[in-house]
C-alpha positions in Angstrom: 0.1 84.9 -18.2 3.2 83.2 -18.9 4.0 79.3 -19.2 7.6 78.3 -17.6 9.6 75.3 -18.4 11.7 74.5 -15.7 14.2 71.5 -15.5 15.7 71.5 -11.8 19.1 70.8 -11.4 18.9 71.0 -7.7 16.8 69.7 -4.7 15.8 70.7 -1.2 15.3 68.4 1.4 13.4 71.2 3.7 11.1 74.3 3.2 12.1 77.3 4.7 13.5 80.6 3.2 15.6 79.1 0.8 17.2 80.9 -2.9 14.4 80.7 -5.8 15.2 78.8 -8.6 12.7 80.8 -10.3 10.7 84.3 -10.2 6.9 83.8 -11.7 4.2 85.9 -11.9 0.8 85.4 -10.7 -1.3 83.2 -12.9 2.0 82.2 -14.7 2.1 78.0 -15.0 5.1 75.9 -14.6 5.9 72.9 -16.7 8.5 70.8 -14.6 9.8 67.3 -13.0 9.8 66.4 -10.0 12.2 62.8 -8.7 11.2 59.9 -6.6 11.4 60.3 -2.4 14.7 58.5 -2.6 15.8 60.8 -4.9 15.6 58.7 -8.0 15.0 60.7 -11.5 12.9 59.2 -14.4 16.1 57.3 -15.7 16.4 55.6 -12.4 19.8 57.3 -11.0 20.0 59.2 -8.4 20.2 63.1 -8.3 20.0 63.8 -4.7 19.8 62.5 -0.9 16.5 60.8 0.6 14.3 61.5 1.8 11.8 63.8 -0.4 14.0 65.8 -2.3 11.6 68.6 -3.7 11.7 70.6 -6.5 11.8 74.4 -6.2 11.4 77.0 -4.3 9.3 79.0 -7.1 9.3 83.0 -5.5 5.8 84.5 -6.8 6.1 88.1 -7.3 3.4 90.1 -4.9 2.3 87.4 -2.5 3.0 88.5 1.4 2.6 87.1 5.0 -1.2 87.4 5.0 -1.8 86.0 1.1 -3.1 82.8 0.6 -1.4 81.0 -2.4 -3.5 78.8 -4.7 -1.9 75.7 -6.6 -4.1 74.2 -9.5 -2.3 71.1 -10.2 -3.0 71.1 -14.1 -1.1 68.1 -15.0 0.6 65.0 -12.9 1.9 62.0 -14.2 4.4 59.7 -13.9 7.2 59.8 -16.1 8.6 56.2 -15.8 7.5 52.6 -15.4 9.3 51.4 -12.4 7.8 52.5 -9.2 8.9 51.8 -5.5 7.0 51.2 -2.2 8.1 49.6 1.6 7.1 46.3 2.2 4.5 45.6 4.8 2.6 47.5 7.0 4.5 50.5 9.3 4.6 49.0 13.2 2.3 52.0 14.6 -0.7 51.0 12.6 -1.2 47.4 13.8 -1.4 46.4 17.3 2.1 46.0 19.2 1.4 41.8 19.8 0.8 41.3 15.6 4.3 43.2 14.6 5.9 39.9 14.3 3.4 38.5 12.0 4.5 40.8 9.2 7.7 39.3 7.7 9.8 41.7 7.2 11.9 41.9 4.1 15.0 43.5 2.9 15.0 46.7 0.4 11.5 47.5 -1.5 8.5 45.9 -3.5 8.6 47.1 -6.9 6.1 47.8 -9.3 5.1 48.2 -13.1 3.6 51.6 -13.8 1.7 52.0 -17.1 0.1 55.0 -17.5 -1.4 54.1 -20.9 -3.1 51.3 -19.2 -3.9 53.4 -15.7 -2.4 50.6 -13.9 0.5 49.9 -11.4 1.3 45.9 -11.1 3.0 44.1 -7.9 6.5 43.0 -9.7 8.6 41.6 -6.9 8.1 39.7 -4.2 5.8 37.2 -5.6 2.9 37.0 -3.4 -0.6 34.6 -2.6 -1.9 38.2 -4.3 -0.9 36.2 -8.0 -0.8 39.4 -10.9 -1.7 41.9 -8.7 -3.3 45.5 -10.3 -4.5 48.5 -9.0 -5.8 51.5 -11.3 -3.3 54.5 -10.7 -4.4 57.7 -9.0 -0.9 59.9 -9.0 -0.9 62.0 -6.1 1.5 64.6 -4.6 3.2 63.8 -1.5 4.8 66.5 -0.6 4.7 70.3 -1.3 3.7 73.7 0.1 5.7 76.6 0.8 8.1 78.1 3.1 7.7 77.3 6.8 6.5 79.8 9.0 8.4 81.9 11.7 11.8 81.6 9.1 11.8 78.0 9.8 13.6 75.2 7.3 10.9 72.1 8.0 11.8 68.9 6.8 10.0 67.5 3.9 9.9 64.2 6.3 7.3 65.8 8.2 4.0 68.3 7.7 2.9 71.9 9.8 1.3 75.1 8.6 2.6 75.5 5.5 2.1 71.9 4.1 5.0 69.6 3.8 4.9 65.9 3.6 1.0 65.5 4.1 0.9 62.5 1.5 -3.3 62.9 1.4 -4.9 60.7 -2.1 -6.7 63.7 -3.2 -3.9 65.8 -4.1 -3.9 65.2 -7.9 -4.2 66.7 -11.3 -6.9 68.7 -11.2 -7.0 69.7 -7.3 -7.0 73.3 -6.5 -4.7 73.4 -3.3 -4.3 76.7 -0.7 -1.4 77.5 1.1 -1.1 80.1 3.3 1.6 82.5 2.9 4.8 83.6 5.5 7.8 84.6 3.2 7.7 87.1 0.5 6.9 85.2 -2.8 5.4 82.2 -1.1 8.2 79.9 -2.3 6.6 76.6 -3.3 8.5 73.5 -3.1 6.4 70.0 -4.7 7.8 66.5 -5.3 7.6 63.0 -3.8 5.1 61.8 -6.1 3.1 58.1 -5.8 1.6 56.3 -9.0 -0.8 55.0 -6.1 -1.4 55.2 -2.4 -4.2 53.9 0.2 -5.3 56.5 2.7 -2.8 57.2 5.3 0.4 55.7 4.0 0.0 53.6 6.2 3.1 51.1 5.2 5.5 54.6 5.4 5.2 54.9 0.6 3.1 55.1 -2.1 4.0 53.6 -5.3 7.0 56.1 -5.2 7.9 57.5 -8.7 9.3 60.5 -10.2 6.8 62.7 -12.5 6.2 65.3 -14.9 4.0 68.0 -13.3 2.4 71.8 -14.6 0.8 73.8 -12.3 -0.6 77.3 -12.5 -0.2 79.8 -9.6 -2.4 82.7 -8.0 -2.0 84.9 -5.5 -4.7 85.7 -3.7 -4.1 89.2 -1.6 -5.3 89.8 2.2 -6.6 86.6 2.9 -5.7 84.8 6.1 -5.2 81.5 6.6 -3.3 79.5 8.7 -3.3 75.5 7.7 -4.1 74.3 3.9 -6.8 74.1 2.2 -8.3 72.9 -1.1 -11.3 72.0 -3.1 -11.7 69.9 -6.2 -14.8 69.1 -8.1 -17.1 67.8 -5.5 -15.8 68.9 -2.3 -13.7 71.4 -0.3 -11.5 70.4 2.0 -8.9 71.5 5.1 -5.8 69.8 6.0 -4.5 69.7 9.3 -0.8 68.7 10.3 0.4 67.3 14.0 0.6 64.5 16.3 -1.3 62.7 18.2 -4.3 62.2 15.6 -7.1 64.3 17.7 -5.1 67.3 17.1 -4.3 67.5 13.3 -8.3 66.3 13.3 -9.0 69.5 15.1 -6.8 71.7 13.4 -8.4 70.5 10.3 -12.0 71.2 11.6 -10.9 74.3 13.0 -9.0 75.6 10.0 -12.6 74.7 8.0 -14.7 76.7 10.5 -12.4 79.9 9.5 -13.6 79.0 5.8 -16.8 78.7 6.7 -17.1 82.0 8.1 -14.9 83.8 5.7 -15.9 82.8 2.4 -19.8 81.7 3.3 -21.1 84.3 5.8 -21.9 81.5 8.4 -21.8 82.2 11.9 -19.3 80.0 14.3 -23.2 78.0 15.3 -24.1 77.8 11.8 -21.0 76.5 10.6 -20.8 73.8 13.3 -24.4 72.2 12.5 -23.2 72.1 8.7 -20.0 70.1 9.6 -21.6 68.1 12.6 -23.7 66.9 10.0 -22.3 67.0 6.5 -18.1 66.8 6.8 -16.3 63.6 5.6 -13.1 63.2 7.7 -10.2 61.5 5.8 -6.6 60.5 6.8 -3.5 61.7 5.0 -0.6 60.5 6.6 -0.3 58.1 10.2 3.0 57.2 9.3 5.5 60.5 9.3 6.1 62.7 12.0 3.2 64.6 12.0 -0.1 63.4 11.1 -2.5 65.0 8.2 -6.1 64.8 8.8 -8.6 66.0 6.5 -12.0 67.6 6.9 -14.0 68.0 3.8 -17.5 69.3 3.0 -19.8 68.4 -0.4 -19.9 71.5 -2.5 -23.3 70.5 -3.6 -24.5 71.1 0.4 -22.3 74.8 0.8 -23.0 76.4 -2.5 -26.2 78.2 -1.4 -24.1 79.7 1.4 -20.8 81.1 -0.8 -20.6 84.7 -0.9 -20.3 86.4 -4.1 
């Protein structure tokens, strides 16, 4: 097992079959940076074109079209103080008649991040909010691996293969699962928020640019076909596409397959556990597609997990 410092000196703004910048093994870790979604680094100038310049593609020797790759997101946080967000709330979340109420400004709100102090503070514009806080909770927006069927996708949007999902619960100590379609898997990550409310649902987090390990495994002859992850508490599926009800039903679907793969439980079985027990949450309303996720307490599938 092998631990891999890499500084980027490059970024792709899609995820397809593009040139590795680096060959690791599996259960090798990575100790990198990623830079903001406008393509900001830590010291604030800009290294590449919006919007969600990722870092990578990382080739992983022996994973195939039929692998699942798992992501353990060992460390994530924010390198710098200054963070970024879009004023306002995105027109497609509100109802058409109240756009108008929502002044909208020029450029972006801008916020203090101290990660010593777990906070991230409203900075500009001065609001009726006063000295406005929120606890941090970095996340990853955007990562996952090469598109399927040789695609490029843009890291503006989210399908099989992951993309810009932007869901809260993709932070340091997350386990994520991607399935595979190129040889080596190819992982992209960046677009990193200090902060974010469920479904970025004003079109940003508190965008930032980060510090990030992770540590890779392949996992061999294991279909999958849409994301999924687990953390301490909960497993979860991730579903990607437009209108709403479908990425919802990818997600459920894509945790059905789990269900019967890894927990023996028959396609009736598995349906009373998640009639009854899932959580839904949203990722993203704001991009392209949508990300919906299903998740399922661990404490309530445990007595079902095979092996």
């Amino acid at each position: 097992m092998t631990t891999h410092h890499f500084t980027p000196e490059r970024y792709y703004r899609t995820m397809g079959a593009h040139p590795p910048v680096l060959t690791i093994a599996s259960g090798d870790s990575v100790v990198t940076t990623t830079i903001d979604a406008g393509g900001y680094d830590k010291d604030r100038q800009q290294v590449s074109p919006r919007p969600n310049p990722v870092t990578g593609p990382f080739y992983v020797e022996g994973a195939e079209p039929g692998d699942q790759l798992a992501v353990y997101i060992d460390s994530l946080r924010p390198n710098r103080t200054y963070g970024w967000a879009d004023h306002g709330l995105a027109d497609n979340v509100i109802d058409p008649s109240f756009v108008r109420a929502i002044p909208r400004l020029e450029g972006v709100s801008e916020w203090h991040v101290d990660m010593d102090a777990g906070t991230a503070t409203l900075v500009k514009p001065e609001t009726a909010l006063g000295n406005f806080s929120l606890p941090v909770r970095p996340m990853i927006g955007c990562f996952g691996v090469a598109a399927i069927r040789e695609q490029a996708i843009s890291t503006y949007t989210s399908a099989e293969h992951g993309g810009n999902m932007d869901y809260v619960g993709f932070g340091q100590g997350t386990t994520i699962y991607f399935p595979v379609f190129e040889p080596g898997a190819l992982f992209f990550l960046g677009d990193v928020h200090a902060l974010q409310g469920h479904g970025e649902i004003s079109g940003s987090g508190i965008e930032i640019s980060a510090d990030v390990t992770f540590t890779v495994q392949v996992i061999k002859n294991k279909p999958s076909r849409w994301p999924r992850g687990e953390d301490a508490n909960y497993i979860f599926t991730a579903g990607n596409a437009r209108p709403l009800d479908q990425a919802l039903q990818h997600a459920t679907t894509e945790m059905m397959r789990w269900l019967e793969q890894d927990y023996g439980l028959d396609a009736l079985s598995a349906s009373y556990l998640i009639s009854q027990a899932n959580e839904y949450e949203v990722g993203n309303v704001f991009d392209p597609a949508y990300t919906m996720i299903c998740k399922l307490p661990k404490r309530v599938v445990a007595p079902y997990k095979r092996g």
